[in-house]
Every structure is written in structure tokens, then in C-alpha cells.
C-alpha positions in Angstrom: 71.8 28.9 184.1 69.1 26.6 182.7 67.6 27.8 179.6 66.0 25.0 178.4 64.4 21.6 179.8 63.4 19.1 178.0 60.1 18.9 176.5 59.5 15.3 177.6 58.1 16.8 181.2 55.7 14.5 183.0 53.0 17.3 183.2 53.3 17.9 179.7 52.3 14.2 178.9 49.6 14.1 181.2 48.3 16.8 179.5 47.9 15.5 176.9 47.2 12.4 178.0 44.3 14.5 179.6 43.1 16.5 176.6 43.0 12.7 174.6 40.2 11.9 176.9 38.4 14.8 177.0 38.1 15.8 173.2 35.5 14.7 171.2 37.8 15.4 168.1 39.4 11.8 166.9 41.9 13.9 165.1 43.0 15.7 167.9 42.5 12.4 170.0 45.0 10.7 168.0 47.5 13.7 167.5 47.7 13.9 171.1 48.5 9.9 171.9 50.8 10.4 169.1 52.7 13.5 171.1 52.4 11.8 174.3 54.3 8.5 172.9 56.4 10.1 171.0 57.8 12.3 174.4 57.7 9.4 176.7 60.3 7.2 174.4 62.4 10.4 174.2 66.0 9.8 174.4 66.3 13.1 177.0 65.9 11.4 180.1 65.3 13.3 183.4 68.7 11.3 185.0 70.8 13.1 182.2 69.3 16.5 182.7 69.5 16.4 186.5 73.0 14.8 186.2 74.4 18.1 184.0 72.2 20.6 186.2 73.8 19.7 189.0 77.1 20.5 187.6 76.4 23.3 185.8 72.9 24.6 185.9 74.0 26.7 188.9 76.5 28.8 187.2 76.2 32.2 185.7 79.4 30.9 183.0 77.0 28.1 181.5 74.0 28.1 179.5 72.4 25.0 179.7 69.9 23.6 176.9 67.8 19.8 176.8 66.6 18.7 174.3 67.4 20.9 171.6 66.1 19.9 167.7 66.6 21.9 164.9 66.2 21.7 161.3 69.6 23.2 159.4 69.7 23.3 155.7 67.0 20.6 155.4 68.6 18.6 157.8 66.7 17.2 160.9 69.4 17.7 164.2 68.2 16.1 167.5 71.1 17.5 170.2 70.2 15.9 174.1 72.2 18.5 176.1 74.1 21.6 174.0 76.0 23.5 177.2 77.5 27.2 176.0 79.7 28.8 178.5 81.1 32.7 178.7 84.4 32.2 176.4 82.1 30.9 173.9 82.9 27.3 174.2 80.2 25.4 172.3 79.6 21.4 174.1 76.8 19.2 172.8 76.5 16.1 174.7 74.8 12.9 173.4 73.6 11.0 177.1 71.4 7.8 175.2 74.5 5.7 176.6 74.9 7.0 179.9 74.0 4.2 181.6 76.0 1.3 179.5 79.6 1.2 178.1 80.7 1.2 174.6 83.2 -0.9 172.4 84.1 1.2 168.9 86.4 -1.1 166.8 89.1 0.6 164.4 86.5 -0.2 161.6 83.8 2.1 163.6 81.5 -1.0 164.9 80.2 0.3 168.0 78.7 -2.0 170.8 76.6 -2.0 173.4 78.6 -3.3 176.8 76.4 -4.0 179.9 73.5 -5.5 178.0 74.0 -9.3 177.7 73.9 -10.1 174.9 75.8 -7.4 173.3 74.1 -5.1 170.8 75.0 -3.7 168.1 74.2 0.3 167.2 74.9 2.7 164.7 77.9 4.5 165.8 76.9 7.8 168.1 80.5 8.7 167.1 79.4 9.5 163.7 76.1 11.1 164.5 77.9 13.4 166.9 80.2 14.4 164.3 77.5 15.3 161.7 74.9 17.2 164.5 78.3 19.2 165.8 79.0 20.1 161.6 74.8 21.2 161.7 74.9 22.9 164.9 78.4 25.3 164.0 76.5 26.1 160.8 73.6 27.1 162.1 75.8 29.1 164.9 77.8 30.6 162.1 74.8 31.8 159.6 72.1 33.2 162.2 74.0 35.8 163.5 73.5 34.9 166.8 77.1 35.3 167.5 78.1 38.0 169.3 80.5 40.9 167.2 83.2 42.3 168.1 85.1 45.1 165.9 82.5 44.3 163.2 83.4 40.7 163.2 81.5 37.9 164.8 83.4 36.2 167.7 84.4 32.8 166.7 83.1 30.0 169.0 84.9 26.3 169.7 82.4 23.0 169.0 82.9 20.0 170.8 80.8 16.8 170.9 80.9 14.3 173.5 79.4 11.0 173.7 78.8 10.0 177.6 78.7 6.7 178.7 79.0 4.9 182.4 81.6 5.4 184.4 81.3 1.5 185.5 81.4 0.1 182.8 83.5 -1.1 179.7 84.7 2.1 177.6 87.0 0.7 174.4 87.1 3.5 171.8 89.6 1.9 169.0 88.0 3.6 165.9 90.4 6.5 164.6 87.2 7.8 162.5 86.2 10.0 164.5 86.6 13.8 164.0 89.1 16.0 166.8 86.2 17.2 167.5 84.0 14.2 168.9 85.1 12.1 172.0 83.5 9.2 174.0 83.8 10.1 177.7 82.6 8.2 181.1 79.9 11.1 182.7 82.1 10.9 185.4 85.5 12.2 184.1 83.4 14.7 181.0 82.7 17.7 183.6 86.1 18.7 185.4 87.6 18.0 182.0 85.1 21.0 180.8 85.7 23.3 183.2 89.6 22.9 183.0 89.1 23.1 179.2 87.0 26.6 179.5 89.7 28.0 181.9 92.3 27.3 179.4 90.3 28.7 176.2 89.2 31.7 178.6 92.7 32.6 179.6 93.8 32.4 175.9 90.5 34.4 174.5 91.0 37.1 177.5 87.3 38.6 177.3 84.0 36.2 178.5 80.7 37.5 177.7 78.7 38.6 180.6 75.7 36.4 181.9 72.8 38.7 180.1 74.5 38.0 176.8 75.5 34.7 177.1 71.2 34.4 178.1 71.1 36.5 174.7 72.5 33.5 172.9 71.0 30.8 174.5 67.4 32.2 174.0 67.7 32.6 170.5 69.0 29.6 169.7 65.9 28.1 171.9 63.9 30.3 169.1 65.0 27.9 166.5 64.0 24.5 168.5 60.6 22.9 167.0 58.8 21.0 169.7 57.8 17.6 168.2 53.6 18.5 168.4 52.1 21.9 168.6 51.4 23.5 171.3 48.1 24.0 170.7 47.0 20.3 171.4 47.3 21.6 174.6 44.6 23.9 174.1 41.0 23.1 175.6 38.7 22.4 172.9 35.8 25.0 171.9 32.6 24.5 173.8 30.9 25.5 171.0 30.3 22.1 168.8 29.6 22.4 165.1 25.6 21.2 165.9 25.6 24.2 168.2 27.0 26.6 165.7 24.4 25.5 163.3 21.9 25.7 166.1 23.0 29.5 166.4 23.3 30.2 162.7 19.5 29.2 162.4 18.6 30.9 165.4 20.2 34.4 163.9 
């Protein structure tokens, strides 16, 4: 089930695109431009989210989430896919490399293969590992964990990093937390779902679909959306001269 897209829509920017050249506020002019850039160089792209929807935005065991961003403890956390299934298996999935390959030396450089010449990027590794630490303490302090017995059910975080399946994947770097990995896209999803099917017949009860929802939408409660939605709104047809107009009419 698809709980969340991304916010980066096409309709949304146009929208705004829209309301930019129809206000006659600059400051809402500008705030707009500013929300419409800042969506079209998300890092959310439309291939990713149609790529994992087609796997998994189907199923009733899945709760699917784009483009979640959250602020935990101070601490800004920008997520591209976070996927939550009915034995409470917790996978957020970083897709910014899906379409290049990765070289991670045992000293953690990380490299961009595919792009001539190579590039050099801070490691995903590592942000993975410090969202997935943000994310599971958010998870864990909400409440929006499911109890059972009195006592909240305990959930399993993994972070993956998804690259291209045709290209150059060399992961050296023993850095890395258990709980991170580097994965071509291709391989990532059947290793999931044999992955939930072990955890599920260990755990014995799954959560139904209505709860797993349950989870899903509060956890949407806690995204904050990179403008405010009420750039969207249309401005007032009333302008401050025809307010003063009115006031010395009255």
C-alpha cells in the first residue's frame, strides 16, 4: 500500500510555478520559485518511486513511504523510500545512486562509477547509518509502535543503499554498521521479501493491513514538507488599497 508519494509531483510545481506569476506579493513570488526549485532538484525521483511501487505498492504486507523528512532530536533526517511491512520490518532505502555504481575503499572513500571522470561523494554508507540511528529513535519514543502485553512490539531497521544493477558495485569499507548495505536495485527486493518471510516465521503474529496503515500514517504526521502549503493558496482579492478604500468607505 502506498501511503506516501513524494512531494516533488509535477502538479505541485506547476503550481506553484502558477501562483509565482499570478501574485502580486514579491514575498510570496520569491517563496514560491524557492519551493518550486528546491522540489525539482529533489533527490526522490519518480524512476525510484515507480521502481519500488511496482514491487511493493500492491501489497497489503507493505507500507510504502517517498520522501519522508523528519526532524529527530534537532536533527534534520531526509529518508527517500522507508518501506514497513506486517512483521514490523523497518527498510529505508537511499535510491540517489540508482542509476550509477559505487566503489567504497576499506578507508570508506566512496566513488562514483559510470560517470567518467569518476567522482568523488561523501559516503551514503555513513549517512544511511546515522538516518537509520534517527529513524529507530524516533520509532522507539513516539509510541507509534504497536503494544502488546503492555509492551511495545520491537521492530528490525535496515538501510540500504541501491545502486545499478549494470554497473560496477565494489563495497571494501568494513565501516559500515550490520545494519547498512549497498545493493544493486535489482537483487534488494527478492532479498526483502525472503528476509520478511524469515523474521515473520520467527515473530509468528503480523499486524493486520488497518494497523500496519495505523503506523504508516502517523509517521506521515511527523514529515515537514519543505514550503507550506499555503503558497498554494490563491491570494486575497482584496488588496491593501482596497481595504483602505473600504475602511474609509465604513
Amino acid at each position: 500500500m502506498i501511503v506516501k508519494e513524494r512531494d516533488a509531483q509535477w502538479t505541485t510545481i506547476r503550481k506553484l510555478e502558477n501562483r509565482a506569476a499570478g501574485t502580486g506579493d514579491k514575498l510570496k513570488r520569491s517563496a514560491c520559485l524557492s519551493a518550486a526549485s528546491r522540489l525539482s532538484a529533489d533527490s526522490t525521483t519518480q524512476q525510484a518511486c515507480d521502481l519500488i511501487d511496482q514491487q511493493f505498492g500492491d501489497s497489503d504486507e507493505w507500507a510504502v513511504l517517498h520522501d519522508l523528512r523528519l526532524r529527530v532530536q534537532g536533527h534534520a533526517v531526509q529518508i527517500n523510500h522507508v518501506l514497513i511491512n506486517t512483521s514490523l520490518s523497518v527498510v529505508c532505502l537511499d535510491t540517489r545512486y540508482l542509476g550509477v555504481g559505487l566503489d567504497i575503499s576499506e578507508n570508506g572513500l566512496c566513488q562514483i562509477v559510470g560517470s567518467k571522470p569518476r567522482r568523488t561523494v561523501a559516503s551514503p554508507v555513513n549517512k544511511m547509518a546515522k538516518d537509520l540511528r534517527m529513524f529507530e529513535t524516533l520509532l522507539n519514543s513516539s509510541g507509534l509502535l504497536p503494544r502488546r502485553l503492555g509492551m511495545a512490539q520491537r521492530a528490525a531497521f535496515k538501510g540500504y543503499v541501491l545502486t545499478c544493477p549494470s554497473q560496477r558495485l565494489a563495497v571494501k569499507s568494513t565501516a559500515s554498521s550490520d545494519a547498512v548495505a549497498v545493493h544493486p536495485s535489482d537483487a534488494l527486493f527478492a532479498l526483502l521479501w525472503k528476509r520478511d518471510t524469515k523474521r515473520s516465521t520467527m515473530l509468528g503474529k503480523r499486524l493486520c493491513a488497518d494497523d500496519l496503515f495505523e503506523i504508516a500514517a502517523q509517521l506521515v504526521d511527523h514529515h515537514q514538507p519543505v514550503f507550506s502549503s499555503t503558497l498554494l493558496d490563491h491570494d486575497s482579492l482584496a488588496t491593501d488599497q482596497t481595504r483602505r478604500l473600504l475602511k474609509t468607505a465604513a
